[in-house]
N, C-alpha and C positions, 0 to 999 in steps of 0.2 A: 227463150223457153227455159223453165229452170226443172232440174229433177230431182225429184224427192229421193233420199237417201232410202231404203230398205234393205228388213234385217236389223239385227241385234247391236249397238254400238259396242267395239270391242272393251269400252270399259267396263261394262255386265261380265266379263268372260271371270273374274274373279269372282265373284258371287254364284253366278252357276256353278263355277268350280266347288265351292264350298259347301254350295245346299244340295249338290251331285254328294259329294262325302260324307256329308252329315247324314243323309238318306240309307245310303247305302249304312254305314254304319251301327244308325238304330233297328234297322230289318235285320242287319248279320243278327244283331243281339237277341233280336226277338226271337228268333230262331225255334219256330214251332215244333213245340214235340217237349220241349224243355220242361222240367218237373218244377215246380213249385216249391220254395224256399220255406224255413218257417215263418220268417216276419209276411211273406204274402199268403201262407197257406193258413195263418189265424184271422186275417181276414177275408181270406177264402170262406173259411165254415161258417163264418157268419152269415156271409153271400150266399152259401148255402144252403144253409138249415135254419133260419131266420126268417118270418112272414115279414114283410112291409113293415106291418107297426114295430115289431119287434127290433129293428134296426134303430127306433128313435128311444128306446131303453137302452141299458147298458150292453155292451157289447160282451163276447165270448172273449176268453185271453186278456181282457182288460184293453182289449182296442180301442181306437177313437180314430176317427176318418169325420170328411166333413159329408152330411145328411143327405147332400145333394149327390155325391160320387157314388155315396154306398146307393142310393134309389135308384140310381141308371147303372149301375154293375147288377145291381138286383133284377132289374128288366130286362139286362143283355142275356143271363144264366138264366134266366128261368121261362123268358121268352126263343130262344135261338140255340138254346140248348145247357150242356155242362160241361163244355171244353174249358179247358183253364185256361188254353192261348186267345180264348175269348173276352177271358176276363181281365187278358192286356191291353188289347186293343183300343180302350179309351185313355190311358196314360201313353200310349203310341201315336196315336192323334195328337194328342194335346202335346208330347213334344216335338213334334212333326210342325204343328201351327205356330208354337212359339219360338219358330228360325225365319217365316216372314213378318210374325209380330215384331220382333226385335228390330230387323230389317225398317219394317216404317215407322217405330218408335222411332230412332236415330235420324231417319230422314225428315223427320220431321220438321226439325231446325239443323243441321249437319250436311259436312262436305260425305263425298260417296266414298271416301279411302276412310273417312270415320265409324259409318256405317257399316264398310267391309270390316274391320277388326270387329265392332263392336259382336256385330252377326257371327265371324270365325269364332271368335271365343265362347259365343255359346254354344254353336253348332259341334265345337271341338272338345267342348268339357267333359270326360269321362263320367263324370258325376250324371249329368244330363241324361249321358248315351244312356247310362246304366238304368235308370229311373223311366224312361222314358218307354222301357219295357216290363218294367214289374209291375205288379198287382198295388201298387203306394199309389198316391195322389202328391207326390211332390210334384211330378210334372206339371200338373193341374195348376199346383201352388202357382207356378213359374209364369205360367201362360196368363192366368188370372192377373197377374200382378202385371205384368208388359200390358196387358188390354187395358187394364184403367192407368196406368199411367198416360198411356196414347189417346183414349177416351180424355184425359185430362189435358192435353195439351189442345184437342181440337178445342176444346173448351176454351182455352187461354188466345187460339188462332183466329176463332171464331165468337168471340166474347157477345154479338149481336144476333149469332142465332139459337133460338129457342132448344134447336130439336139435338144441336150437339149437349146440351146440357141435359136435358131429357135422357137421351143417350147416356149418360155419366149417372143419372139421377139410377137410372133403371138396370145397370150394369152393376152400379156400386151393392142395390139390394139385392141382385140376384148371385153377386159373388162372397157374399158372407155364407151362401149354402152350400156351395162348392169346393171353398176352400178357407181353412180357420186362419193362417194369416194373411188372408185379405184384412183382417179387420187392421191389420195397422200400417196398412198400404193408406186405408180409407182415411185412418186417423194424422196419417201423415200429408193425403191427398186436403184434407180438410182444415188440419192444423195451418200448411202454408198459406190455404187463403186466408184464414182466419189472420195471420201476422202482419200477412201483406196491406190488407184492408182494415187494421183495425180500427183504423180511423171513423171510417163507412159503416161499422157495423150495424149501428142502427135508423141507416138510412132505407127510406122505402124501398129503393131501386136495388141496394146489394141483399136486404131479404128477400123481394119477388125471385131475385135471381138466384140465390142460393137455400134461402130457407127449405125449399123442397127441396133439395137434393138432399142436405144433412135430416131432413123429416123422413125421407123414404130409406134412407140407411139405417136411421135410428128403429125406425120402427120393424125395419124385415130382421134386422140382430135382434132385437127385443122376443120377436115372435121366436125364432130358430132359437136363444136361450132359453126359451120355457121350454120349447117340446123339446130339446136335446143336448145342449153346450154344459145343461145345469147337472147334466147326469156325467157328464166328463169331468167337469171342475168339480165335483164331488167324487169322485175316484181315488179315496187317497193309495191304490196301489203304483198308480200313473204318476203320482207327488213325489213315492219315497223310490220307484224303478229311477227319477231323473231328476234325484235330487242335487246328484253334482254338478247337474246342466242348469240350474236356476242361478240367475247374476246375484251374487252375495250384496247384503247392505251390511253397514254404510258403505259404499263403491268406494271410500277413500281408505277403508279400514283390509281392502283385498284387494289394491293396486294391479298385483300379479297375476288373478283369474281374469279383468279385464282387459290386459295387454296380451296375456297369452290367446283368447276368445278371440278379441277382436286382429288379432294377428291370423289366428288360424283360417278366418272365414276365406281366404282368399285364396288359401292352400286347399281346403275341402270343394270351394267351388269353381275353381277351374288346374287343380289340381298343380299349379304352381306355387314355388316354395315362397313365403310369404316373406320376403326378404326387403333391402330398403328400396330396389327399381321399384316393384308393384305397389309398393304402399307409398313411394314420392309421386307415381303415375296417378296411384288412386285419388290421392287429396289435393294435385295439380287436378286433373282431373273435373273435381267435384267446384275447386274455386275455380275455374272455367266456364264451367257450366252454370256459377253463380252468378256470372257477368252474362250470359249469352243466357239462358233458360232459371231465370232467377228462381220463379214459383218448383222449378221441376228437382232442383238442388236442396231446394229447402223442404221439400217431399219428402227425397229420399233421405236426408240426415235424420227429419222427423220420425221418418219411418224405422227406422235402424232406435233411436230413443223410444218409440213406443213400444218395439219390442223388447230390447232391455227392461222395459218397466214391468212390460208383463211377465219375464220373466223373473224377474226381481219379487214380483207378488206371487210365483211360483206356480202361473199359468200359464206358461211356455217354455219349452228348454232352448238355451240357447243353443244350439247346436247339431252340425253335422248338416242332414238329409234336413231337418226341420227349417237350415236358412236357404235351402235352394231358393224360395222367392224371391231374395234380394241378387239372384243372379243379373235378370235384366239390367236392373238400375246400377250393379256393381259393373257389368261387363260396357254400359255407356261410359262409365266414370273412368275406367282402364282406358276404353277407346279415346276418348275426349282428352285425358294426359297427353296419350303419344300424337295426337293429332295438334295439340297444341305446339309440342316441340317440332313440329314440322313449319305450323306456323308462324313460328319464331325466325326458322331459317330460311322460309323459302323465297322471300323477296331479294337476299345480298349471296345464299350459297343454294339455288334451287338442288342442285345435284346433293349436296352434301344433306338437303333436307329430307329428300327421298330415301338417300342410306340411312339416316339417323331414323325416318319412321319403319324400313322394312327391320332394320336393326331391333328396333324395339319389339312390332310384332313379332319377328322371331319369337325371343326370349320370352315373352308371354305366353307362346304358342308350343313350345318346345315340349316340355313336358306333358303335357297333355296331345298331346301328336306321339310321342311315344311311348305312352300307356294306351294308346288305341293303338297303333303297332303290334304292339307285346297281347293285345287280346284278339285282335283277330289272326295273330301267332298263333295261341293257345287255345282259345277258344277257352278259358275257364268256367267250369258249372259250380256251384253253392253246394247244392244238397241232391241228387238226382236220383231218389227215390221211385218213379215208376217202373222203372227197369228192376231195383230189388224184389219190391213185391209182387212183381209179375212171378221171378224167381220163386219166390217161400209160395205163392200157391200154387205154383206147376213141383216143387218137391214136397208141398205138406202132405199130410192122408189124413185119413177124420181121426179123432180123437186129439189132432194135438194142440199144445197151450199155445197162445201166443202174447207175450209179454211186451209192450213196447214204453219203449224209456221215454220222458213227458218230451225232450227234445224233437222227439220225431212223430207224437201223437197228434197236434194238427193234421200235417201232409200225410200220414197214413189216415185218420179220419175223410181228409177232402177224398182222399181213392180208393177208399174200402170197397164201396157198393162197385166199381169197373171191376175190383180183382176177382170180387165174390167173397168177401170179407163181412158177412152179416151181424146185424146188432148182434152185440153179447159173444164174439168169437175171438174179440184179444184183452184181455188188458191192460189198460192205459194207464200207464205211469204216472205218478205225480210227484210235483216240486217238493223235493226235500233237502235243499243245495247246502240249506243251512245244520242239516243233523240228518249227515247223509246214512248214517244206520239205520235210519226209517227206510227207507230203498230195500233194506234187505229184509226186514220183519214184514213190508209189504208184499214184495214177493213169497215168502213162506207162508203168508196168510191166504194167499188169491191164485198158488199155485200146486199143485199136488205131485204126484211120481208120473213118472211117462215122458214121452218126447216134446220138447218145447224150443219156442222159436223167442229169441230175442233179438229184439230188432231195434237199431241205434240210428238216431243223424241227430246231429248239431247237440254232439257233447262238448260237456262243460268240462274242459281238462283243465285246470288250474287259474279259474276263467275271474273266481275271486280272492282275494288275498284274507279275507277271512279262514276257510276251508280252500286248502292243500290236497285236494283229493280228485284223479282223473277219475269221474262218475261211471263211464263206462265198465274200467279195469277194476273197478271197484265190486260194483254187479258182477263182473263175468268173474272176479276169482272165489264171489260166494257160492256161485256155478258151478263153479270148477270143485269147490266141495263137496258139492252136493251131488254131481255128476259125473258126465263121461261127455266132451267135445264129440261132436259125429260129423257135423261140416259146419261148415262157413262160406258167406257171401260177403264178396265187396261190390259197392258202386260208390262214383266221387262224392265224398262225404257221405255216404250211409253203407252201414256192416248189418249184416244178420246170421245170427250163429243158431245152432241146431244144437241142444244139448238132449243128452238120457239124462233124466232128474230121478234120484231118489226122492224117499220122505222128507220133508224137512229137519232141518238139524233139532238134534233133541235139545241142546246146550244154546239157548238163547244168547246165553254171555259171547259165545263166538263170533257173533255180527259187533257187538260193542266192542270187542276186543279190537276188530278191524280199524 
């Protein structure tokens, strides 16, 4: 009589280990009660004060988000209420899901010590943690992109059944509404087979089997650019804000933006210095996985070239928070490196092969293992603005002005109505970064004599090299003219000062003179 083993095989004990910290770490982050930043508090107001159709028009702030994220952020706020920590909760999911996406990505064809890195390095990338809790859809990004690559290999697993392809047909159109670079996941998903097969291409069998899949892509991007892509790519504010993130042509004529780019990526996405280990791991790596997952190598290169292009045509910035998607395929190509040096060694020095891979994971791991350290040390906040304006209206009294600088006019908009801050009771600043004397002829215009409240977050203190001028201290010392300080508030990153204002200056020339 034989007995079945039960219970967990202690080889899972690292992976539980891992998706136990990565859990734990995106909730510390999430950390309810937390205010809202500017970059999520301008697509808060949209979320907010935007009907349905109006989300598929130009956005407030010149935001752009994909159609499908803003529609269910939209049904989470305006069906379950107007908590902001509501309006994390879908990029909280979605990076929560893409640590056991990644997980059976790699299992897919891969040993389980493969699998384990590939998974820790996402589970542990700060970048992730961070995103994974804001009001952005890069997690989204992230998540989208691991599911149809895995979509795509059942596909290559399973080359004789219908319904995995169907799967991939129905995934690929419903992720162009979710997230904007899916689309060159797709075109990299589709580019490989197109190379692989070109021979095939116009054979009956390789149309039955792929023509509908690139029909149902083509056509759901077709639909979603009319009602909404075409209103993004028509933004030139969105052109000239990330002009210096678009890949220069000719590529041979600015050698130096695309070494330094494509150097950076691996430093921005798992928070490691891009040095020669990660980039010999990476492209070990990626020729590894040319031999062992030919279609899935040729994907991802694709996909990395498609975006270049589109950035290059100055429809995608290259950079930062924008390439989170290439995390999956980057964090298999890292794992896939060290995994190979393992396999090199493990048949003539097993011992020495297990040091040289835990050795490796280290180093890939290190840094980013202590910038999650160092935050839930500190516990860093952005901009925590609920806590001020609680303050200014438990010290305002009726009559007084309130002034806010355009940095902080978002997130004071998303929480005017909680504080009792009604239409028409402050206002709202506007961008004058480039002739910042306009700042001050707009407040003597929009402000009178009496008690007034100025209220700051996420100033621009010498933030460009054109204009030398901290914006705040700039405001507050034409204040300082015109008035008398009475108090001041601080929270992390946001100030609000209480001034006695006289009349406005009678000598215009004083603000220019500044």
């Amino acid at each position: 009589m034989t007995t079945r083993k039960t219970g967990l095989p202690w080889q899972w004990l690292p992976v539980l280990i891992v998706l136990a910290w990565a859990l734990f770490l995106r909730l510390d982050y999430f950390a309810p009660g937390r205010s809202l930043w500017l970059d999520e508090a301008m697509l808060g107001v949209n979320i907010q004060r935007q009907s349905l159709l109006g989300l598929v028009q130009p956005l407030l702030y010149d935001q752009a988000a994909p159609l499908g994220f803003l529609l269910l952020q939209w049904l989470i706020h305006h069906l379950l209420g107007g908590s902001d920590d509501l309006l994390r909760v879908v990029p909280l999911l979605a990076g929560l899901a893409l640590l056991p996406m990644v997980f059976l990505l790699a299992r897919q064809d891969g040993t389980r010590p493969f699998a384990w890195l590939a998974l820790a390095l996402v589970a542990l990338a700060p970048e992730h943690v961070r995103y994974s809790s804001e009001l952005k859809q890069y997690s989204l990004d992230a998540l989208v992109a691991a599911y149809l690559m895995w979509c795509f290999g059942e596909v290559l697993k399973q080359s004789a059944d219908s319904r995995a392809r169907t799967r991939l047909a129905m995934s690929g159109a419903l992720a162009v509404w979710c997230s904007h670079p899916s689309v060159f996941v797709l075109a990299g998903l589709g580019g490989a087979v197109v190379l692989l097969h070109w021979r095939e291409l116009r054979a009956p069998s390789f149309l039955r089997s792929w023509g509908g899949v690139a029909a149902a892509w083509v056509l759901s991007f077709a639909l979603l650019y009319l009602l909404h892509l075409r209103h993004v790519a028509a933004n030139p504010s969105l052109t000239d804000f990330w002009r210096r993130s678009f890949a220069p042509l000719p590529p041979w004529s600015h050698w130096g933006w695309y070494r330094a780019s494509l150097s950076g990526v691996l430093n921005h996405l798992f928070s490691m210095h891009a040095g020669v280990l990660p980039s010999v791991l990476l492209l070990l790596g990626i020729a590894s996985l040319w031999v062992r997952r030919r279609p899935l190598a040729l994907a991802m290169v694709l996909t990395l070239v498609a975006t270049l292009v589109a950035s290059a045509l100055s429809r995608y910035p290259f950079h930062g928070r924008f390439l989170l998607f290439m995390m999956p395929a980057a964090a298999l190509a890292l794992a896939e490196g060290a995994e190979r040096c393992r396999q090199w060694l493990r048949d003539g020095h097993p011992v020495l092969a297990g040091s040289v891979y835990l050795g490796l994971a280290s180093l890939l791991l290190f840094h980013a293992v202590d910038l999650d350290r160092q935050h839930l040390r500190d516990h860093p906040v952005m901009e925590e603005i609920k806590p001020l304006m609680k303050e200014v209206a438990d010290h305002r009294r009726a009559g007084d002005q309130i002034y806010v600088y355009y940095g902080a006019v978002p997130a004071f908009s998303f929480y005017a109505a909680r504080y009792g801050f009604g239409p028409g009771e402050f206002v709202e600043g506007t961008f004058h970064r480039w002739q910042p004397e306009l700042y001050l002829s707009e407040i003597d215009r929009a402000l009178g004599a009496g008690r007034t409240w100025f209220v700051f977050s996420h100033n621009c203190n010498h933030c460009r090299p054109r204009v030398r001028v901290n914006e705040q201290r700039f405001i507050l010392d034409h204040a300082d003219r015109r008035g008398v300080l009475i108090e001041q508030l601080d929270g992390p990153g946001t100030t609000a000062y209480l001034y006695d204002l006289g009349p406005p200056l009678s000598d215009p020339g004083l603000a220019a003179d500044r």
